[in-house]
C-alpha positions as CSV (number, residue, x, y, z in Angstrom):
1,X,112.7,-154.1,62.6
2,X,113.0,-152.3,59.0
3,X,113.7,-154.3,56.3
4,X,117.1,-151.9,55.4
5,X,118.6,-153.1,58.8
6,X,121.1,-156.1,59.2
7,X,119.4,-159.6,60.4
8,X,120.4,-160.2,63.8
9,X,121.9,-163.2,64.2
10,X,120.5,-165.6,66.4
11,X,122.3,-168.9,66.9
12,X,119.5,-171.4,68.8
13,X,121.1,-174.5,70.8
14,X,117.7,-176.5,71.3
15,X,115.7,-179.2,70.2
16,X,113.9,-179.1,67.1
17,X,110.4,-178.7,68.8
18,X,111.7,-175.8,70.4
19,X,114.1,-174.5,66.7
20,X,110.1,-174.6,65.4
21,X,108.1,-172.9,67.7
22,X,111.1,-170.0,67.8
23,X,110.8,-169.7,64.1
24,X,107.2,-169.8,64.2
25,X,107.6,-166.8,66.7
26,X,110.0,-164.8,64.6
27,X,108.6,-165.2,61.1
28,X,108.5,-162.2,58.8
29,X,111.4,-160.6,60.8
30,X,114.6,-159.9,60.0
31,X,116.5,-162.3,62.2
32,X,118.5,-165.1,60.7
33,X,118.3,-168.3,63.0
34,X,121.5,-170.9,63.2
35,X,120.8,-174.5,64.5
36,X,122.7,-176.4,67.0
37,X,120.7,-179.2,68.9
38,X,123.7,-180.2,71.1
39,X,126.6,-178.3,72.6
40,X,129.3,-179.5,69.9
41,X,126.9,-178.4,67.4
42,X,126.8,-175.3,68.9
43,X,130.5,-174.6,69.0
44,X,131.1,-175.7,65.2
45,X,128.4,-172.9,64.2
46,X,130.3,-170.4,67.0
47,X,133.8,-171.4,65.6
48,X,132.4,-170.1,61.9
49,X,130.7,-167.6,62.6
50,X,131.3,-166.3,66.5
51,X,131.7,-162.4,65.5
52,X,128.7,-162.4,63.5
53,X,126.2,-163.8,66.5
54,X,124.0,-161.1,68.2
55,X,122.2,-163.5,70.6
56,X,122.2,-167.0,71.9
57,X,118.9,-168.6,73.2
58,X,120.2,-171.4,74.8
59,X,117.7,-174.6,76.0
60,X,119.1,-175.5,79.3
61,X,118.0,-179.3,78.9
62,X,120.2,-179.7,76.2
63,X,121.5,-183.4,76.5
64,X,124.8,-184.0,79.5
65,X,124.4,-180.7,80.8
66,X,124.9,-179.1,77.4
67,X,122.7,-175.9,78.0
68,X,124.4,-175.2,81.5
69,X,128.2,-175.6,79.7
70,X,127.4,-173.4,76.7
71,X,126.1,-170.7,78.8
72,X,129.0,-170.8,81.0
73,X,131.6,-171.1,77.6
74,X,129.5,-167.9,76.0
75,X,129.5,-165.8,79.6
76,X,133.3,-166.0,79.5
77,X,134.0,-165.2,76.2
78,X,136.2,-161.4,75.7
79,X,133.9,-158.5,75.3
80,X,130.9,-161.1,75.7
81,X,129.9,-160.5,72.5
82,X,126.9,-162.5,72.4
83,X,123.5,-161.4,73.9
84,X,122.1,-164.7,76.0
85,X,118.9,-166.0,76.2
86,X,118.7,-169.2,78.7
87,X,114.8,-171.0,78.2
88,X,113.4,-173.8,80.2
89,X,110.7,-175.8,81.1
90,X,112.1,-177.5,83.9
91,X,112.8,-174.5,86.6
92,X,110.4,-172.7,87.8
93,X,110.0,-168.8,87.5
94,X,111.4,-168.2,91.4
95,X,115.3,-170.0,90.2
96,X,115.1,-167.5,86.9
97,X,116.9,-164.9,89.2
98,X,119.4,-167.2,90.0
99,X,119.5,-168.3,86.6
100,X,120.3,-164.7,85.4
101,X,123.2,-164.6,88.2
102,X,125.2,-166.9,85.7
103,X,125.5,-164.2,83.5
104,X,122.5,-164.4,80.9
105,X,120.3,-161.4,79.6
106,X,117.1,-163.0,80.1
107,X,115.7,-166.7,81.1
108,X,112.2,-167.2,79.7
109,X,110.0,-170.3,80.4
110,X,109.6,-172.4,76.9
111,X,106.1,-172.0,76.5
112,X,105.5,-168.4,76.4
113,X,103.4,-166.9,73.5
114,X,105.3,-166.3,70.1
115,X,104.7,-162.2,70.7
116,X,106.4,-162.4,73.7
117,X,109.8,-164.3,72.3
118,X,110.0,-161.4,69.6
119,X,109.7,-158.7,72.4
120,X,112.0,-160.9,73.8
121,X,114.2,-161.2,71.7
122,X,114.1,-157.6,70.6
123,X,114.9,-156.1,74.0
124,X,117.7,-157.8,75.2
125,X,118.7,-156.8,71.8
126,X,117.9,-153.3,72.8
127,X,115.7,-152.9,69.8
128,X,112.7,-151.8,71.8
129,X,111.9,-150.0,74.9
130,X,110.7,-153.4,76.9
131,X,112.8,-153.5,80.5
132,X,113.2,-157.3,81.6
């Protein structure tokens, strides 16, 4: 990404562990990262800045069912303006289909290599040519 474009927001509901292996993965880019380890946190940061977030990765193990909620309360939001990323480590790649049929751009396994979360990232962001 060129240093004259706008960051791309990316608003990460995880665990820590995960917020630093994401940032780890994204270093010297030009995306912004927002923290929110639990689904309330999540909607406060929404609530302030909704308009301005270009993608959600959402952990699906977030604590009660958090992941699964915030997915579903993103998916049905007008215009969906929010790119989604959904990550586990608890289903295995044949459910990531079914995954996707709740409405998310991409579902990704946590412990993929950092190069792959920015090509990630950057194609369901439609910022290179990557198919997923």
């Amino acid at each position: 990404m060129r240093q004259s474009e706008k960051a791309a927001v990316v608003l990460v509901a995880a665990n820590k562990d995960f917020l630093n292996d994401l940032r780890d993965a994204l270093a010297n880019t030009n995306f912004l990262l927002l923290h929110a380890s639990t689904k309330q946190e999540a909607n406060a940061v929404l609530e302030r800045v909704k308009s301005d977030i270009d993608i959600a990765i959402v952990e699906l193990e977030l604590p009660d069912f958090g992941g699964w909620d915030l997915i579903r309360q993103l998916t049905l939001l007008p215009n969906r303006p929010v790119k989604l990323i959904a990550t586990t480590s608890m289903f295995p790649e044949p459910f990531f289909g079914k995954i996707k049929e709740i409405g998310v751009d991409a579902v990704v396994a946590k412990a993929i290599p950092a190069e792959a979360w920015l090509k990630t990232v950057e194609a369901v962001l439609g910022k290179n040519e990557n198919t997923l």
